[in-house]
N, C-alpha and C positions, 0 to 999 in steps of 0.2 A: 578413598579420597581424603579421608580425616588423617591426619597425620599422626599425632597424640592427642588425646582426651586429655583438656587441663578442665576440672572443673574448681569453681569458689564455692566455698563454705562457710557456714555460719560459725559463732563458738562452739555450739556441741555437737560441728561434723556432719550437721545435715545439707548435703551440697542445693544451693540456691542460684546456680547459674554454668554457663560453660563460657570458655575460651575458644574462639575458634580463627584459624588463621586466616588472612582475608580470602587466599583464593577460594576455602570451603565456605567463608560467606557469602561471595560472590556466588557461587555455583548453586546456594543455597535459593538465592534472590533469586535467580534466572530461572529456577525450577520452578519457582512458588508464583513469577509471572505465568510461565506457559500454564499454568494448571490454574491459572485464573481467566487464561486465552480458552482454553478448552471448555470447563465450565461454562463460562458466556459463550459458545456456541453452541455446548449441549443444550443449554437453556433456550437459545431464541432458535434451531434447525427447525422442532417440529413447527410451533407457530409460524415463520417463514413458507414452509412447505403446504400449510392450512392456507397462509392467506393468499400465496401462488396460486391455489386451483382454485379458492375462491374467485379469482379475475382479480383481486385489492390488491394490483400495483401497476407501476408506472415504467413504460422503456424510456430509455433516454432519449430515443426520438417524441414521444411524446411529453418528457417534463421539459426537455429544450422548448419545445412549441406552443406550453403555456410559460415560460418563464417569461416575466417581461423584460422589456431591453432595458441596459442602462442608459442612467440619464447623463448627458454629457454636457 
């Protein structure tokens, strides 16, 4: 995917950054959201699954039939 490595340098040659063309940044960014999608569902599956067989939630038929109406 990288096409050439340009990296920047300091004066004595110690490289302090990269160059990268937009689409590998792009592709960069797109990865680092899904793995942030991923994470926040590894994180909340087990609690979700805890609190399912606990009975701690709500079907849509029943948050419909406590929501109140709007006011008009």
């Amino acid at each position: 995917m990288v096409k050439e490595e340009q990296f920047l340098t300091d004066a004595k040659g110690k490289r302090t950054g990269v160059l990268l063309d937009l689409q590998t940044y792009e592709h960069l960014r797109e990865a680092e959201e899904e793995l942030a999608d991923i994470r926040d569902y590894d994180a909340l599956h087990e609690r979700a699954h805890t609190e399912i067989a606990a009975g701690q939630f709500a079907t849509l038929t029943s948050y419909r039939a406590a929501r109140k109406p709007k006011a008009k």
